[in-house]
C-alpha positions in Angstrom: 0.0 0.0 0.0 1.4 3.9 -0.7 0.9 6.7 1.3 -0.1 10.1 0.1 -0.1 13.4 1.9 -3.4 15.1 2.3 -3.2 18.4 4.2 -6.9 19.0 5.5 -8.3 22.3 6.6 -8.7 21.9 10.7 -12.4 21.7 10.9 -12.2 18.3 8.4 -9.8 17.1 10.0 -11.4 17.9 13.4 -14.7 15.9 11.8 -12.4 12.8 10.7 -11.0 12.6 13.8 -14.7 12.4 15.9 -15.6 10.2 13.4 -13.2 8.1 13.9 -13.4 7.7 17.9 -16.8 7.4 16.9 -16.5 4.5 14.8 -13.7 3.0 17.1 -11.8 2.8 13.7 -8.5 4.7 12.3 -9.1 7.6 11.0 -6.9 7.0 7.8 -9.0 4.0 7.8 -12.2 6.3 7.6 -10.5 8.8 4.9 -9.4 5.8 2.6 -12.8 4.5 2.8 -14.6 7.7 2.0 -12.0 8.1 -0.9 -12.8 4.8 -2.4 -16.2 5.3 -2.4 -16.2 9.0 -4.2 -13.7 7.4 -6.6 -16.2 4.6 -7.3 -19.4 7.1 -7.6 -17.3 8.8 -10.1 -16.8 5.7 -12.2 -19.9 5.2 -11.8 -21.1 8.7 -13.4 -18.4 8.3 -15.8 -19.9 5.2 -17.4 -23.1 6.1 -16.9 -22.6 9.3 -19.0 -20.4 7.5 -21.8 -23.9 5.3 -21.8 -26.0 7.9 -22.1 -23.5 9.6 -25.0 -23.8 6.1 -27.1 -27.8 6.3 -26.8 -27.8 9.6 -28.0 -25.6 9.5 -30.8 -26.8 6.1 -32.3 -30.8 6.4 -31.4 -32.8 5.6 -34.4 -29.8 3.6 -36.4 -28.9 0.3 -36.3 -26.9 0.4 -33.4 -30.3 0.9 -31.5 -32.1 -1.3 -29.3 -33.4 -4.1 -31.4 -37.4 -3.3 -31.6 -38.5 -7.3 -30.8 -36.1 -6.9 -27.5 -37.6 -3.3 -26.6 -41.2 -5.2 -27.2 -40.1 -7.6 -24.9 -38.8 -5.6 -22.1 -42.3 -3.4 -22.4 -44.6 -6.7 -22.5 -42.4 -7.6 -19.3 -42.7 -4.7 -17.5 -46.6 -4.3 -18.2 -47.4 -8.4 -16.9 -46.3 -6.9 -13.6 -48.3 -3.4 -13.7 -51.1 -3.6 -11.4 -53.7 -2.0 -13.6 
């Protein structure tokens, strides 16, 4: 594992470090945690707007979603409407 330097202002690191008592865990423990996740979230965003770019772009050609599979998906979703 590496270490990296993170100066914090004193009020975060004042949070991180009641947090941590809190939690009865390290507080680099805590930060590496919280880091992980916002690194994930941002993947997550990142795919999700490449996805979202490919729809756009490609909507109505043949690279769209194949109409007997869309048909499908709607048919599915409708059996479990409560109507």
């Amino acid at each position: 594992m590496r270490t990296f330097h993170l100066p914090l202002p004193d009020d975060v690191h004042e949070a991180l470090r009641r947090e941590a008592t809190a939690d009865h865990r390290p507080a680099t423990e805590l930060a590496r945690d919280a880091l992980t996740g916002w690194l994930q979230a941002r993947q997550r965003e990142r795919v999700a707007k490449e996805i979202r770019g490919f729809a756009l772009d490609f909507a109505g050609t043949e690279l769209d979603i194949d109409p007997e599979f869309e048909q499908a998906g709607v048919d599915h979703l409708l059996a479990g409407a409560s109507i």
